[in-house]
MARVO-447102 format. One line per field, with one value per residue (C-alpha): residue in one letter; chain; x, y, z. Coordinates in pm, 1 decimal. Layout:
<lumlums>
r: (A / ...)
c: (A / ...)
east: (X / ...)
north: (Y / ...)
up: (Z / ...)
</lumlums>
This chain:
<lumlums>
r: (X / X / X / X / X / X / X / X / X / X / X / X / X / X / X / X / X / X / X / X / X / X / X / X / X / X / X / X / X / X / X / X / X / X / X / X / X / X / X / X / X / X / X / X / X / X / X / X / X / X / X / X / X / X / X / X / X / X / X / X / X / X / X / X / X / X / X / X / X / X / X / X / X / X / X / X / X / X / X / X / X / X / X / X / X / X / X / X / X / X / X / X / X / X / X / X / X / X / X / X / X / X / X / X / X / X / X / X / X / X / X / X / X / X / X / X / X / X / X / X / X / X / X / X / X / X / X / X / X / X / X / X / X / X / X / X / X / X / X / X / X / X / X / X / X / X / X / X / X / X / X / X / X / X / X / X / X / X / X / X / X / X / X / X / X / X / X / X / X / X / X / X / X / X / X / X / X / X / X / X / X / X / X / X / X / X / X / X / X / X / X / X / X / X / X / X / X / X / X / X / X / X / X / X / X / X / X / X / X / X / X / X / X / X / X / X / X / X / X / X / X / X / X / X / X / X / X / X / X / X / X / X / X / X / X / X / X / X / X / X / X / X / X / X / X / X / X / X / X / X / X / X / X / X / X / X / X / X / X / X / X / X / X / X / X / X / X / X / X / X / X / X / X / X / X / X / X / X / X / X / X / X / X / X / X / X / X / X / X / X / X / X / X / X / X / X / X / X / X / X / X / X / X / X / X / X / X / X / X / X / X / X / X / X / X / X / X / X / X / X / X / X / X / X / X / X / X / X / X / X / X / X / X / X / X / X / X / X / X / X / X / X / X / X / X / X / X / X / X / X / X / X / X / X / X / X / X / X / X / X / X / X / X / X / X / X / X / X / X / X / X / X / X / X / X / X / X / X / X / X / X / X / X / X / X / X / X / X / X / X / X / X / X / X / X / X / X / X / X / X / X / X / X / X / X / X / X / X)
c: (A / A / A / A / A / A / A / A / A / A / A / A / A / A / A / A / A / A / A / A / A / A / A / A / A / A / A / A / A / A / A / A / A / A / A / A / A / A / A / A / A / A / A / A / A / A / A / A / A / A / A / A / A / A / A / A / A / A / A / A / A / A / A / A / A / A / A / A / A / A / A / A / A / A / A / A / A / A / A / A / A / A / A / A / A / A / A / A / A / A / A / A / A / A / A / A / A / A / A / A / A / A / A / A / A / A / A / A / A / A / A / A / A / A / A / A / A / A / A / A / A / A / A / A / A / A / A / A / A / A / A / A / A / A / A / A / A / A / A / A / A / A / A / A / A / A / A / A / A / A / A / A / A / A / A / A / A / A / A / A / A / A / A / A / A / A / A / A / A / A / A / A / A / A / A / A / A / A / A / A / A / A / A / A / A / A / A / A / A / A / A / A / A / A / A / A / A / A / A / A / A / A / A / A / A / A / A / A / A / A / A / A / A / A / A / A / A / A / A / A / A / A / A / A / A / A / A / A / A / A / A / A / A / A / A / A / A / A / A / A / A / A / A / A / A / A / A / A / A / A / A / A / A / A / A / A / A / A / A / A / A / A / A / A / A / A / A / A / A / A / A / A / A / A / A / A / A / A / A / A / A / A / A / A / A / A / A / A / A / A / A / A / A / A / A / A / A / A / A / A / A / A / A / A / A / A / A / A / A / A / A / A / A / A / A / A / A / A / A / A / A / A / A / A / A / A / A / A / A / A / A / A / A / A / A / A / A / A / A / A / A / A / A / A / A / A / A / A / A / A / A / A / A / A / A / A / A / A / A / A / A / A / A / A / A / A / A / A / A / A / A / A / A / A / A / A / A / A / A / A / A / A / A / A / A / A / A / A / A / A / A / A / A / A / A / A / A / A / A / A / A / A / A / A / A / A / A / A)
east: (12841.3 / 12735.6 / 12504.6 / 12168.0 / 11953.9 / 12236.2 / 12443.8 / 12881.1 / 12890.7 / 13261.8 / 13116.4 / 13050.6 / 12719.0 / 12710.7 / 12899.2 / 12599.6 / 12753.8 / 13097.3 / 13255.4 / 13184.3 / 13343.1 / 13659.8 / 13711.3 / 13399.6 / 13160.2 / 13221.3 / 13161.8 / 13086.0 / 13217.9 / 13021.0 / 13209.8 / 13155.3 / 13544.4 / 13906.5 / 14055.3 / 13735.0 / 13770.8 / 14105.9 / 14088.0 / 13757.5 / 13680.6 / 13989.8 / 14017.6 / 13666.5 / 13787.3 / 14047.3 / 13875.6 / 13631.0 / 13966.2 / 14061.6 / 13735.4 / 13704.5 / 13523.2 / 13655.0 / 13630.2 / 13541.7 / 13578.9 / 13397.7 / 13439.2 / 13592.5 / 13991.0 / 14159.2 / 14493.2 / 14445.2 / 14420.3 / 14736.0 / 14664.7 / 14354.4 / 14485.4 / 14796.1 / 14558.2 / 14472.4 / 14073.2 / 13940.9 / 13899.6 / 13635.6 / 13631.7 / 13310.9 / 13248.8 / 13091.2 / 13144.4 / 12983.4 / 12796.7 / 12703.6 / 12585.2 / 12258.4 / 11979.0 / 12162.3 / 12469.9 / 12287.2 / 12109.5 / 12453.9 / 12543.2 / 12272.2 / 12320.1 / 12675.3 / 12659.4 / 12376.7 / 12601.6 / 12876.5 / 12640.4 / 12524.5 / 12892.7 / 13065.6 / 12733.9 / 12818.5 / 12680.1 / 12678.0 / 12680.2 / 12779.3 / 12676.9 / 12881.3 / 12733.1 / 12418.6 / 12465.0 / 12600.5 / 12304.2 / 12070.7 / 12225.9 / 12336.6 / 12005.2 / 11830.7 / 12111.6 / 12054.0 / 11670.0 / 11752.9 / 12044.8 / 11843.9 / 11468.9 / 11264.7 / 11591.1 / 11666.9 / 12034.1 / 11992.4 / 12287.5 / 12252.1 / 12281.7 / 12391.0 / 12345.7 / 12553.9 / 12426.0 / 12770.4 / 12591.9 / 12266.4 / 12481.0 / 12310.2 / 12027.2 / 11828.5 / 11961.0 / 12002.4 / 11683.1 / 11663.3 / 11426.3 / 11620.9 / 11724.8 / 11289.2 / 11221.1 / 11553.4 / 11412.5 / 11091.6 / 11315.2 / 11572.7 / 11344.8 / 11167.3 / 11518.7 / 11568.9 / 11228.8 / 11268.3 / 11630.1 / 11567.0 / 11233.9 / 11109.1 / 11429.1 / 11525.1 / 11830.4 / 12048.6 / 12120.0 / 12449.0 / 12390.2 / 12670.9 / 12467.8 / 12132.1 / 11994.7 / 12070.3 / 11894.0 / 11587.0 / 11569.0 / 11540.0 / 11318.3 / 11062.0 / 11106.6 / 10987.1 / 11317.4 / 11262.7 / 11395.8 / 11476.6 / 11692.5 / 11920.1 / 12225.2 / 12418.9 / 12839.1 / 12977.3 / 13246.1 / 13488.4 / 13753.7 / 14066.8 / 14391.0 / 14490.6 / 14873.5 / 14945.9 / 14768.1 / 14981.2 / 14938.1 / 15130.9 / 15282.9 / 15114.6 / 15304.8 / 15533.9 / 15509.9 / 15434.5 / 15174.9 / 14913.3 / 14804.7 / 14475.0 / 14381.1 / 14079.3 / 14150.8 / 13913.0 / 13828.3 / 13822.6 / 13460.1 / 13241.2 / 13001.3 / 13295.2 / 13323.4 / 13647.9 / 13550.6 / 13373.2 / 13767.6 / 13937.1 / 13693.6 / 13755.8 / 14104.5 / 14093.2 / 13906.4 / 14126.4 / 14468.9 / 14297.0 / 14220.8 / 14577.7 / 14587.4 / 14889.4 / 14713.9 / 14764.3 / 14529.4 / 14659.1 / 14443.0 / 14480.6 / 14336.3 / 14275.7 / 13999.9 / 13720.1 / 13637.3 / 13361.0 / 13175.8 / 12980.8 / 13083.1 / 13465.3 / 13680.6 / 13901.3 / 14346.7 / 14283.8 / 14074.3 / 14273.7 / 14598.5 / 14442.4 / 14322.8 / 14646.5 / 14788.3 / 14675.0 / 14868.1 / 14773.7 / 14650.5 / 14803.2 / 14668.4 / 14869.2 / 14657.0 / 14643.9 / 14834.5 / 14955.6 / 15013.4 / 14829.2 / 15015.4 / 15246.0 / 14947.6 / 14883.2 / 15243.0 / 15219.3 / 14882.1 / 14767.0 / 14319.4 / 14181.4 / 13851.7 / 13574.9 / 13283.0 / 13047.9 / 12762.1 / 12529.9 / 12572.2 / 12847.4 / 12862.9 / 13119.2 / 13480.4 / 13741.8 / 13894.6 / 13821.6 / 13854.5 / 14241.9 / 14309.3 / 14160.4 / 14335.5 / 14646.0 / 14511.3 / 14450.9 / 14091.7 / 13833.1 / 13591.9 / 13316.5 / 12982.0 / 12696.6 / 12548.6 / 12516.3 / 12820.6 / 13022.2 / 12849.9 / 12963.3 / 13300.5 / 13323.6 / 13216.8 / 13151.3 / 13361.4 / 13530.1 / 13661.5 / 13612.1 / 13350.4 / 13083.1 / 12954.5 / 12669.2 / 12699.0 / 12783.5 / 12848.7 / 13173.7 / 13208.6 / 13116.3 / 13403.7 / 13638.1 / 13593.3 / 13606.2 / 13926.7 / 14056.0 / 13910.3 / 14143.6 / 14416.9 / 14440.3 / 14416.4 / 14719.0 / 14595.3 / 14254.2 / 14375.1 / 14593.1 / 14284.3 / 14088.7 / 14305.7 / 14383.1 / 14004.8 / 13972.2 / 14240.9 / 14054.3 / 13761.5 / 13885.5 / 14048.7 / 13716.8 / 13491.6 / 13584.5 / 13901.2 / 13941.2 / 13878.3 / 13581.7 / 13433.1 / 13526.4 / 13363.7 / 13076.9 / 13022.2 / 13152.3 / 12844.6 / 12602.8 / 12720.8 / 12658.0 / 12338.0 / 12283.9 / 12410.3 / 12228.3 / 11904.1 / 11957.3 / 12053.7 / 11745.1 / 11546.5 / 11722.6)
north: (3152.9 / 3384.4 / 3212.3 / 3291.1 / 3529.3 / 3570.9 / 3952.9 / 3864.1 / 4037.6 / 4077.6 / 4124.5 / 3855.8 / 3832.3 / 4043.1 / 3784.5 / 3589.8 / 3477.1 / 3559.9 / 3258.5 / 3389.9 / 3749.3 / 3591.3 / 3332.2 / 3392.6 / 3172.2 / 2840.6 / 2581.9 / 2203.6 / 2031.3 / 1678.8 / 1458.5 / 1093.3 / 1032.1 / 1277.6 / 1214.6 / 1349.0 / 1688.9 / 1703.6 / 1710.3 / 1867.4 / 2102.0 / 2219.0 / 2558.5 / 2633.1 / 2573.8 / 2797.3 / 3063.7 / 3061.6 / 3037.7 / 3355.0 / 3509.3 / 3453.6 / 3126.9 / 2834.6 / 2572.9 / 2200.9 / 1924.9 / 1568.4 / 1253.5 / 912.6 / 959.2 / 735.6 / 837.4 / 1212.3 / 1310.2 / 1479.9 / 1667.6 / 1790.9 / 1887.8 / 2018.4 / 2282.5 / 2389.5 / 2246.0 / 2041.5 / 1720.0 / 1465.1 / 1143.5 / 955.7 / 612.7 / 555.0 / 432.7 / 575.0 / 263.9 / -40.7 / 84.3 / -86.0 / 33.1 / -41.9 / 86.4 / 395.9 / 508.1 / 420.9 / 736.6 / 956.8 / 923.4 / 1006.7 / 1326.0 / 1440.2 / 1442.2 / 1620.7 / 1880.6 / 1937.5 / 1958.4 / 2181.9 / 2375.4 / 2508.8 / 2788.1 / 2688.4 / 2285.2 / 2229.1 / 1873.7 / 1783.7 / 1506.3 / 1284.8 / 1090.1 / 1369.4 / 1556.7 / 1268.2 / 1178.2 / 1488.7 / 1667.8 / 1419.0 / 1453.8 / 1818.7 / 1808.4 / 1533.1 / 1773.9 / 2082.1 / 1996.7 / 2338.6 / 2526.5 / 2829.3 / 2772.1 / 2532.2 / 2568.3 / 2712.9 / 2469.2 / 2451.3 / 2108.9 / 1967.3 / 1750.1 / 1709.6 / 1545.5 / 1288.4 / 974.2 / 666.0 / 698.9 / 928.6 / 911.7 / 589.3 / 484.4 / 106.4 / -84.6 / -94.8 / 295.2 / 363.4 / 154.5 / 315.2 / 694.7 / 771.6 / 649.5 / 886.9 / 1166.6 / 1107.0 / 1075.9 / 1448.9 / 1574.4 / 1454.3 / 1547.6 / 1906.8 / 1903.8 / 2204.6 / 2395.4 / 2719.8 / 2649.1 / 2674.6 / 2383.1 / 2400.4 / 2170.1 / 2187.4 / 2159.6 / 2283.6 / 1944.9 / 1828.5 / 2166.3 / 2079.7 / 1720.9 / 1900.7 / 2187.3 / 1880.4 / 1665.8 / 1957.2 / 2176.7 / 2557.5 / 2673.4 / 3007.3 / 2854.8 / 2605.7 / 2756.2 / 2658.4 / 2673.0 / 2454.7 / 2204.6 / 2192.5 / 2437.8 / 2397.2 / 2557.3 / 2742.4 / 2833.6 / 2466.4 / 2288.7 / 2467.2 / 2487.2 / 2154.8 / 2110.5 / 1834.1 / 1528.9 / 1459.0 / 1088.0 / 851.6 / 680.0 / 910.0 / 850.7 / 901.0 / 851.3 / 825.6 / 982.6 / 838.4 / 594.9 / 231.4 / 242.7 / 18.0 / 387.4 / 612.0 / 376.5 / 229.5 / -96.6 / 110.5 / 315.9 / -32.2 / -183.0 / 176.8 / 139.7 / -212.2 / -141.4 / 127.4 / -66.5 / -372.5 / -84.9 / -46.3 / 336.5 / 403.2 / 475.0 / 367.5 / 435.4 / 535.9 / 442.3 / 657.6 / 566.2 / 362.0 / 123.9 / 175.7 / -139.5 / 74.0 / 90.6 / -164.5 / -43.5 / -103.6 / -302.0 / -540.9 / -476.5 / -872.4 / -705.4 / -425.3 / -646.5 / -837.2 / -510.9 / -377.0 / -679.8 / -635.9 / -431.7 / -24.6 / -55.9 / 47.1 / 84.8 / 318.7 / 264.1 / 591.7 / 919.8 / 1151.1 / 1428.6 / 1404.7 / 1638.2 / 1375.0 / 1179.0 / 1459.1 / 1507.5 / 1208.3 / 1173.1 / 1396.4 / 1326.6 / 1319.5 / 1055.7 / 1073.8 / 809.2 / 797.8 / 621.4 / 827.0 / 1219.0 / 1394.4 / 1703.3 / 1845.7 / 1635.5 / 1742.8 / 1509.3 / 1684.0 / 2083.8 / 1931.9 / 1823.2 / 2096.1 / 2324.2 / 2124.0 / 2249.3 / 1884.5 / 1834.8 / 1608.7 / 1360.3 / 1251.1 / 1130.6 / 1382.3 / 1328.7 / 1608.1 / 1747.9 / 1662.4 / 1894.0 / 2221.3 / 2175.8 / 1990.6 / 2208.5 / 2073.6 / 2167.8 / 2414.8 / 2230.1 / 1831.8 / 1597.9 / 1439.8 / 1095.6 / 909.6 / 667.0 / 307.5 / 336.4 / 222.0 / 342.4 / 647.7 / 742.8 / 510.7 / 787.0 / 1066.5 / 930.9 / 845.8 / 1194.4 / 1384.9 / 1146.6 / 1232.6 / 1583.2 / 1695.7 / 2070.6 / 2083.7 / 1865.0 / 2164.9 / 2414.6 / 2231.8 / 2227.9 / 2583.7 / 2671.5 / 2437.7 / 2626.1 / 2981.5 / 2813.7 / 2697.5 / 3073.4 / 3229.6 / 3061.5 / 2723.9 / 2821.5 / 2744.6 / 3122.0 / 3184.5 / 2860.4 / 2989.7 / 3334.4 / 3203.4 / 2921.8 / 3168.4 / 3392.1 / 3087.3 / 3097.0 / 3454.4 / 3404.6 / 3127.8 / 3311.7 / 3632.1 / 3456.3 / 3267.4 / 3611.8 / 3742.5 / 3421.6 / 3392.6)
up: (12339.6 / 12588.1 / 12868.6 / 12887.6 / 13099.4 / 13316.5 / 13350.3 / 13406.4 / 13684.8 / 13855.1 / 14200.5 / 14443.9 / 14633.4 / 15016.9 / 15263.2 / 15405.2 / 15746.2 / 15920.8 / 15772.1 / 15408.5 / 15530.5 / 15605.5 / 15321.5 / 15071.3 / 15005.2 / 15026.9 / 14662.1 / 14663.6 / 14380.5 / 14361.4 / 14093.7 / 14025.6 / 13991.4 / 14085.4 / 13705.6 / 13568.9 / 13786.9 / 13743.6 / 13353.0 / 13287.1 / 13557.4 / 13708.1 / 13532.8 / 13631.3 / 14032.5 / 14012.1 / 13861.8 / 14132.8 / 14395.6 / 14190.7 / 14279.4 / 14607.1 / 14635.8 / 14925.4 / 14679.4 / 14824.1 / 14589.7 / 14664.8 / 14478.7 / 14435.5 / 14539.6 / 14320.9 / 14211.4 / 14190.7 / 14539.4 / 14618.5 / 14253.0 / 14441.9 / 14771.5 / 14585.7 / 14467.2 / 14790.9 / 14738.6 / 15027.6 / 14914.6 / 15077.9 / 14932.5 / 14809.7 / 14836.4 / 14479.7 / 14169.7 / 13815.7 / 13748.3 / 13939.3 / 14322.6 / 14332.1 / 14537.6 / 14846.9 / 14743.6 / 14606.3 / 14953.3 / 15116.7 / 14862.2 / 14912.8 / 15304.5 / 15285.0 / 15072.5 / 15246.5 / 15628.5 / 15432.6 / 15300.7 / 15654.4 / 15780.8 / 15498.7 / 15490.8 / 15134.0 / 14990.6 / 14650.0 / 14496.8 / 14176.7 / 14096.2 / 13808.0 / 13521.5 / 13551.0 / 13843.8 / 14134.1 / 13971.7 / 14105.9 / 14383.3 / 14494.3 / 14425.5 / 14645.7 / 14931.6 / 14971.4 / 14976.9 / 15264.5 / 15454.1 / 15428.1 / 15438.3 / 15515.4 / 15631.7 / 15459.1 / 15451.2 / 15186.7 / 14925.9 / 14609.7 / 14313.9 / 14003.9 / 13804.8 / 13513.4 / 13249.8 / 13042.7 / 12783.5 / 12837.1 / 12699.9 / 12628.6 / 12888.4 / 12619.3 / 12314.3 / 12192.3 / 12024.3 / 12141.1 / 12391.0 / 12657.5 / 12655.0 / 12608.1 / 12931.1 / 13126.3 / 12989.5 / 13198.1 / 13542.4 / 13417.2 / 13388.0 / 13727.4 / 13869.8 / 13726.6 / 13897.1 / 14227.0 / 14246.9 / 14146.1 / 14318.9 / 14165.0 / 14242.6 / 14076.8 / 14072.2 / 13732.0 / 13472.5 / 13256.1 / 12928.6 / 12669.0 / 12287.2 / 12233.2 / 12172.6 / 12552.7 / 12642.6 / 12420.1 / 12605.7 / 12938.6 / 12863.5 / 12693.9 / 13055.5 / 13228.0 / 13319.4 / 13282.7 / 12952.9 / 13126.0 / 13410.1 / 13124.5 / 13027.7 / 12726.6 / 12785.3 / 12526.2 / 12693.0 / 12924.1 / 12758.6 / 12651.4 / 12709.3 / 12380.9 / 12506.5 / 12626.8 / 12355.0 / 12072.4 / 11671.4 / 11546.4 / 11185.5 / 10966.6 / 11052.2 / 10686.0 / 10652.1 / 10350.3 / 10592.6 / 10742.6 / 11106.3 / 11228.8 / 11588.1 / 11841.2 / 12194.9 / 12441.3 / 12695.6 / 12536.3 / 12480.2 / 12183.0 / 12219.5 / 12141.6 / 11821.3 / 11918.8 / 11688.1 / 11377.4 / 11368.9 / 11360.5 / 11063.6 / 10820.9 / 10910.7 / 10818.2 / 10491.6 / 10386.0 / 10419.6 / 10199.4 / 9911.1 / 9972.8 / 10114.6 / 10393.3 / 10707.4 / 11022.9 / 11354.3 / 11691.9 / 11988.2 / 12289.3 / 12615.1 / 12905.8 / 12931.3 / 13190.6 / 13380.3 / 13572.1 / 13186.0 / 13084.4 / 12718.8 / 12771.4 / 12569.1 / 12768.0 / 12751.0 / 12604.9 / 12319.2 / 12227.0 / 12243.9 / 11976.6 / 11777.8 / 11832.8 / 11641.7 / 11330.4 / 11056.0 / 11100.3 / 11434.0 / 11760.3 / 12128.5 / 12336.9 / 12669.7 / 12892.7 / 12738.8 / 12977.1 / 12773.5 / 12451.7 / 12256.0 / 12205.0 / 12017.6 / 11785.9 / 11690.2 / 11580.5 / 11404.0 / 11112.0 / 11133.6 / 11463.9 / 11441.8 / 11700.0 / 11604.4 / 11867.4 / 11834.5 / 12072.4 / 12195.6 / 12384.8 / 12580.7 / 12362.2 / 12288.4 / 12504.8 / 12295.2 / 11953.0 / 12112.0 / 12225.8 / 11861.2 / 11722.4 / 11946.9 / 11834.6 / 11467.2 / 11332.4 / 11130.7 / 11270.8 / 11169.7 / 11378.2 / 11384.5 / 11301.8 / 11702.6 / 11937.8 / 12078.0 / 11781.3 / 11567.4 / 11821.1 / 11719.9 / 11366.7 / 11126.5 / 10770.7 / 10505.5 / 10774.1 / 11052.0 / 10936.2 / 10815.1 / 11019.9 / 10894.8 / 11028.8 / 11328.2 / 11266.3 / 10893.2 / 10814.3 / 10489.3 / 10548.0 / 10803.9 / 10546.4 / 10258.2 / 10521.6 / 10600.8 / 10285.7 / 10168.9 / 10429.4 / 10338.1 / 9997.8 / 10020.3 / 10247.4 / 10151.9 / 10266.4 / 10626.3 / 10722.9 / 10620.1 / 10853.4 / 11118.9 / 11097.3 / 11127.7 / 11403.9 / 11596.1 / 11547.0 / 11610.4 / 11979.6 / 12028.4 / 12022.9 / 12153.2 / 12336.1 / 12567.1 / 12875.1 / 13023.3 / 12832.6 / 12971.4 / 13310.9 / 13316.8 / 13158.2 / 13478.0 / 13724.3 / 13575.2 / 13654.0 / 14021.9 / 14103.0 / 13946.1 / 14195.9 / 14482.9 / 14416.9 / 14427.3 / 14730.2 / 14879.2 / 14771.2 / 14884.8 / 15234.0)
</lumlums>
């Protein structure tokens, strides 16, 4: 898992200005939404506060604002949303993140997922045209969704856009892109990112002490559940119908839902339509989870069945950490952390049968579940844990600084 073309180094760059002397160099976090940086990048921002980085963190405050500042991050608040801006909307965006690049003069961005990559590659060409005191940047693609993986019409004809979005933002940069599965990394080195500047950290990490080993639950009925937003992609609907087949063939299972919906996502289910899932026999919807430990104390399968790639699961490393076997569909990011015959079974999108046996396979073979999950736990220990995923991005940033060192 080690990232490549790029020496850990424990040593920061030389302070480039007096500010950096006194409180190191300062990091930009640009992130569509709080919740998201608050569950999937927060160990990465204090590891950097543990290094010496002043660590800024920008995004839509929505109810995780006082997590932020509790932190000790500055937090400046975005007015976006993931989806829906339009154009005008969108330049309204741009104009705004390029002012607060000007005033927090970072040294180092880290644009975090598809859209700060755009928007926020475009805003610092804007803040810092032919200045060398242009940031440093690092770029996350935490997986290429929908946009270029999906094989219909409508994803061809969005595709090209998405790619020319990519250029200009970058704009022939050399700064570094973090992808988290090899198959995101092949999409970008064959739209024209350098292969030598892409480096592969799988996920957002997961904390091995908190998210503890848990027993197999011992219950005549076996719960499975699905962790995620409320989304038709994350194959919310495809769990429901094996569920549904299985308890007809008469097999005691029941499926937990666990999430919110996401109103912002075209995708989302409405509460109306998971009330009426959550209705039938063997089906319950939980809405948001807190603490999701509580989920897998409950449930013995974890089920992922996306229907287009991932980054990699936080959802899966969490249950896996949790030692509980997976099933999931054989798409990118799924595959880094279910391992056939070793850590679960991946099935192919959309077919219901398929994840029905995989189920019913796990279900009758209590044995070969706890396997699994013990696999899955050693499997999360060495390589996907929430420090290894920091050193590894910390790495990435010195790289970034040292070059703009060199370039300034």
């Amino acid at each position: 898992m080690a990232t490549p073309d790029i020496t850990v180094s424990t040593a920061l760059p030389p302070a480039s200005d007096a500010r950096d002397a006194v409180h190191g160099p300062r990091l930009l976090f640009l992130v569509t939404e709080d919740w998201y940086f608050c569950s999937h990048r927060l160990p990465v921002a204090r590891a950097a506060r543990a290094a010496g980085f002043s660590i800024v963190v920008a995004t839509r405050v929505r109810a995780h604002g006082d997590q932020i500042r509790q932190e000790g991050f500055a937090l400046r608040p975005i007015a976006w949303r993931r989806r829906g801006d339009g154009l005008v909307g969108a330049g309204r965006a741009v104009a705004e993140i390029a002012r607060l690049y000007r005033t927090e003069r970072p040294d180092l961005v880290h644009h975090v997922a598809l859209k700060p990559v755009l928007f926020g590659g475009i805003a610092r060409r804007l803040a810092f045209a032919h200045r060398s005191d242009a940031p440093a940047v690092v770029d996350s693609i935490v997986g290429l969704g929908s946009g270029f993986s999906h094989a219909g019409w409508a994803a061809s004809l969005r595709r090209p856009s998405l790619s020319l979005g990519l250029r200009l933002a970058r704009g022939g940069d050399r700064g570094w892109v973090i992808v988290q599965n090899p198959e995101d990394r092949a999409v970008l080195v064959g739209r024209g990112i350098d292969a030598h500047r892409i480096a592969i950290i799988r996920g957002s990490g997961v904390d091995p002490a908190y998210f503890s080993p848990l027993p197999d639950p011992a219950s005549p009925i076996v719960t499975v559940a699905l962790v995620s937003r409320m989304l038709r992609e994350k194959g919310v609907l495809d769990a429901v119908a094996a569920i549904r087949l299985l308890r007809a063939r008469g097999m005691p299972v029941m499926l937990l839902l666990a999430g919110p919906t996401d109103p912002d996502n075209r995708g989302s289910l409405t509460s109306q339509q998971l009330s009426s899932l959550a209705a039938e026999p063997g089906v319950e919807w939980l809405g948001r989870v807190d603490d999701v430990r509580t989920v897998w104390r409950r449930a013995a399968i974890a089920l992922l069945p996306s229907t287009y790639g991932e980054g990699v699961p936080k959802a899966l490393l969490e249950a896996a950490a949790c030692a509980r076997p997976l099933i999931a569909t054989d798409v990118p990011g799924c595959r880094e952390v279910v391992r056939p015959n070793e850590t679960g079974i991946l099935v192919a999108p959309r077919d219901i049968d398929s994840l029905a046996r995989a189920i019913a396979t796990l279900i009758g073979d209590p044995a070969r579940r706890i396997a699994f999950g013990r696999a899955g736990r050693v499997l999360i220990e060495r390589g996907f844990a929430e420090d290894i995923v920091a050193s590894e991005t910390l790495a990435v940033y010195r790289a970034a600084l040292r070059e703009r060192v060199r370039h300034r």
